[in-house]
VOGU-3710 file (C-alpha; in Angstrom, 3 decimals, decimal comma):
1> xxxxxxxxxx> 12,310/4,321/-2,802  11,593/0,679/-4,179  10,180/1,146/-7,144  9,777/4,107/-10,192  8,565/2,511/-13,426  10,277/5,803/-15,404  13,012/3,134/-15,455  11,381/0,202/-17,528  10,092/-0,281/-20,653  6,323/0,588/-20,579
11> xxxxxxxxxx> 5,992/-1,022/-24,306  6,533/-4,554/-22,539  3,600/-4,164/-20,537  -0,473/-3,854/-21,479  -0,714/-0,278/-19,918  -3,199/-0,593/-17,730  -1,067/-0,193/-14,485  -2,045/-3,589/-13,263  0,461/-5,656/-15,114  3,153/-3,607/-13,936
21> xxxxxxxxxx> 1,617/-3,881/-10,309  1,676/-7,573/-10,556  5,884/-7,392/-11,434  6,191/-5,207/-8,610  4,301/-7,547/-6,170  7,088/-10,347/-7,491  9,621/-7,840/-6,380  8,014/-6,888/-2,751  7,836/-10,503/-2,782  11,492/-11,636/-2,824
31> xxxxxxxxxx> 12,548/-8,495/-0,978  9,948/-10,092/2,126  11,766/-13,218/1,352  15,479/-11,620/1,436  15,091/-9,247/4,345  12,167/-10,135/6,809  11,667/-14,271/6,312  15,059/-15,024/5,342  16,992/-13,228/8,552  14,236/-14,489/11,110
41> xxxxxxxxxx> 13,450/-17,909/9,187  16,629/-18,299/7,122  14,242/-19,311/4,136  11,129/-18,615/2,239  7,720/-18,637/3,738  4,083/-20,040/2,711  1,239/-17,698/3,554  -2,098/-19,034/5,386  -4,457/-19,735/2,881  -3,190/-17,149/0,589
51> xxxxxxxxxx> -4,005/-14,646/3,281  -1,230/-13,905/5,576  2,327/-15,446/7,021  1,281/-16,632/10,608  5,350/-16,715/11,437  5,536/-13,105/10,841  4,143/-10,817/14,144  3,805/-7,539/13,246  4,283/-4,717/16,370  3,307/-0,990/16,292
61> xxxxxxxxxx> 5,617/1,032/18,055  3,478/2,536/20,413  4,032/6,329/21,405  2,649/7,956/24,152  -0,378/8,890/22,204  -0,849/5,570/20,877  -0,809/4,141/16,944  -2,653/5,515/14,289  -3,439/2,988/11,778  -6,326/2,258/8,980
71> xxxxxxxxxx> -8,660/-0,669/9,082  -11,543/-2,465/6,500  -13,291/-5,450/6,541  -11,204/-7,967/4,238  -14,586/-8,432/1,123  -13,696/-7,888/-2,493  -11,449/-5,709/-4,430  -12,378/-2,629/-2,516  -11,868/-1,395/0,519  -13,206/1,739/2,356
81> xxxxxxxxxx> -10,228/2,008/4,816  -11,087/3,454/8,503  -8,487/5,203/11,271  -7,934/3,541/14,588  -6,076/4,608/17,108  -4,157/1,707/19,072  -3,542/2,114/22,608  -2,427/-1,062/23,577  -0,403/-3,882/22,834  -3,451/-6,523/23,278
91> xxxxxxxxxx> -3,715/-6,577/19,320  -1,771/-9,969/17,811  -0,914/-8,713/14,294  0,318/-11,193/11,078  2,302/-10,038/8,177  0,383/-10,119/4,738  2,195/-7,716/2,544  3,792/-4,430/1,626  1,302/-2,257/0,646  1,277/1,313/-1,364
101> xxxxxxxxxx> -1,841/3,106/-2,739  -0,469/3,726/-6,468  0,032/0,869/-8,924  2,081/3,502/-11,129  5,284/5,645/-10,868  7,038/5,854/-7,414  6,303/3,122/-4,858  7,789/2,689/-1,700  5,622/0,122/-0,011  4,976/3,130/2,822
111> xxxxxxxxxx> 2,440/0,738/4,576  2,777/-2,876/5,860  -0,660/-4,824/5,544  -1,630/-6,662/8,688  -4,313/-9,307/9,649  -5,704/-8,618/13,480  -5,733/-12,297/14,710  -6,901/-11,465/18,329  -6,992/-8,342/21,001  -8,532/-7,366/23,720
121> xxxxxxxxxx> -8,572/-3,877/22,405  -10,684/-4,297/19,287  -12,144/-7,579/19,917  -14,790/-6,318/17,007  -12,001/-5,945/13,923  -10,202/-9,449/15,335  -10,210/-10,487/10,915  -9,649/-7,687/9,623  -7,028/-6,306/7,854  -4,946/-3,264/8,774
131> xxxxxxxxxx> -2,536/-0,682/7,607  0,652/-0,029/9,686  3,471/2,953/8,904  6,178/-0,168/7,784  8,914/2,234/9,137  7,308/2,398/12,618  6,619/-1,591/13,204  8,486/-4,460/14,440  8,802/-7,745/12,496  9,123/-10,921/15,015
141> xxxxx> 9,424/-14,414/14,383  6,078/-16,043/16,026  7,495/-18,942/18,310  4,747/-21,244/18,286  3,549/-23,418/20,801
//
């Protein structure tokens, strides 16, 4: 577990869940920092455009059924999030952020939030964002040419 707000002081924040959201995003933000970007990069990185980090690949573990995962078009502050099942590893995947459905109580950043920057696979949803099991991915430093 990451995060379980029964530990702070809900009287220092407005109460409306988003506040407390935002503090946690600081946190999921230096944990990136200390365990992903720092041991690959040895230092901090600057996403693209606010979007995602294009030195961070992101790599289902495939089984031999494949990868479930959920997908929506990146437009707004709502999403209506879609399963896919990936079969192969055509899909080029960039690290945006840890990502957990509740803003309140007990979060554990179950999913990792992906970009789809190119694939043969789903050459349709190359833009759009995903959502990957964090526990079943690989994080790789993107040696660019």
């Amino acid at each position: 577990m990451v995060w379980n707000n029964f530990f702070i002081d809900l009287n220092e924040f407005d109460g409306t869940g988003w506040d407390i959201y935002e503090y946690f995003q600081e946190i999921t933000e230096k944990l990136f920092n200390a365990m992903i970007a720092g041991q690959l990069y040895k230092g901090e990185l600057e996403q693209i455009e606010s979007s995602y980090y294009n030195k961070i690949i992101i790599r289902p573990n495939l089984g031999p059924l494949g990868f479930e995962a959920l997908w929506a078009k990146p437009a707004g502050p709502n999403y209506e999030w879609q399963v896919v099942q990936l079969k192969t590893e055509t899909n080029e995947f960039r690290f945006m952020n840890f990502f957990d459905w509740t803003t309140e109580r007990t979060m554990d950043n179950q999913y990792v939030r992906v970009r789809l920057i190119a694939s043969d696979e789903f050459q349709d949803l190359v833009g759009n964002d995903f959502l990957l099991e964090a526990w079943n991915v690989k994080y790789l430093k993107n040696e660019e040419k």
